[in-house]
N, C-alpha and C positions, 0 to 999 in steps of 0.2 A: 079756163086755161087753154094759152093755144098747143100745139104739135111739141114747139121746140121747150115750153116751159113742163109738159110735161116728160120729154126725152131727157132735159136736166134731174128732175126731181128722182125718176125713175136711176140714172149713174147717180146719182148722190145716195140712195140706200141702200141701208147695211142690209145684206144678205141674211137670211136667220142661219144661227150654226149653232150645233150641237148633235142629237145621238141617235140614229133613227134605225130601223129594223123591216128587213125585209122576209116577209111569213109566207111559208107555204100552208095555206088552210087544208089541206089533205092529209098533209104527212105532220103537224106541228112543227118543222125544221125553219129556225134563222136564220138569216146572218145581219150582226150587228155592225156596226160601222160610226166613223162620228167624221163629220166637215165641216168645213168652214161654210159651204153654201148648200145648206139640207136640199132645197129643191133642186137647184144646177145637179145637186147626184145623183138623187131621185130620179128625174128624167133621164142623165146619162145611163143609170143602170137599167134603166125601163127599157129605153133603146137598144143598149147592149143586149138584153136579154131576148127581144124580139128578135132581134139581126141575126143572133148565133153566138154573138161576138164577146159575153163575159168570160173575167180569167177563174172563175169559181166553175170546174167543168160538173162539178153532181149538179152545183144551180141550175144550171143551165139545163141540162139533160132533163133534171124534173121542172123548170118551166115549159119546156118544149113538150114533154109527157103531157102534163097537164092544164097549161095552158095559163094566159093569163089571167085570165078569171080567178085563179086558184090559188094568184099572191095576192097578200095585202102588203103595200111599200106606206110604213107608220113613221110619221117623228115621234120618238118618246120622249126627249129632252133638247129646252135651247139653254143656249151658255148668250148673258148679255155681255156683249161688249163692254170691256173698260175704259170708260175717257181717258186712262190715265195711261190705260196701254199701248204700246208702240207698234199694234197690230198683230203682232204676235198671238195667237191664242192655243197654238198644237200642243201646249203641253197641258194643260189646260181641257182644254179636249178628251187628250188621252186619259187626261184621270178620270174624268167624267165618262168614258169609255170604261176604264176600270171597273167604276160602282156596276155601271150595268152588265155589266159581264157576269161580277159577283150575283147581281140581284138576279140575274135570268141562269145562273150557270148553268141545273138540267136541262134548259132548253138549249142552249148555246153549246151545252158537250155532244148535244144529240145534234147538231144542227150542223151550216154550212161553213163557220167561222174555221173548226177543226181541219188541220191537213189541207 
């Protein structure tokens, strides 16, 4: 494959999206989250957080404490796309956001999500 066949194939896929988690392995604190492009945030918030620049200020303060070594940034769930969908999938999402909220709550009441 040449350059440009593979710069096509690369715009033509779907992004994975669904519900990923970001862990402080020191303190056990989250924060959960869900997108349409799990890696595109992943890296955003990686960025963010080395810069100074995330709007979660405890995240940040305990990234910058402890360093990033001391997250682990997890996907726990993808939501597949519906052929039949019209691109839409935030609602969708959000439920799926829901369950894990449910399934993780003492982690998540104890975590970055709150406030």
């Amino acid at each position: 494959m040449d350059r440009k066949e593979l710069k096509n194939k690369y715009k033509a896929t779907t992004p994975a999206m669904g519900i990923y988690q970001i862990r402080n392995t020191t303190n056990g604190r989250i924060f959960l989250g869900n997108s349409v492009n799990l890696h595109g945030i992943i890296n955003r918030t990686r960025f963010q957080l080395k810069n100074g620049l995330h709007q979660n200020e405890q995240m940040q303060r305990d990234f910058l404490d402890v360093g990033e070594a001391n997250f682990a940034f997890e996907i726990l769930d993808t939501l597949e796309p519906k052929e039949d969908a019209k691109g839409d999938c935030a609602e969708e999402l959000d439920m799926l956001e829901d369950l894990w909220l449910e399934r993780l709550r003492a982690a998540v009441e104890k975590g970055y999500n709150r406030g």
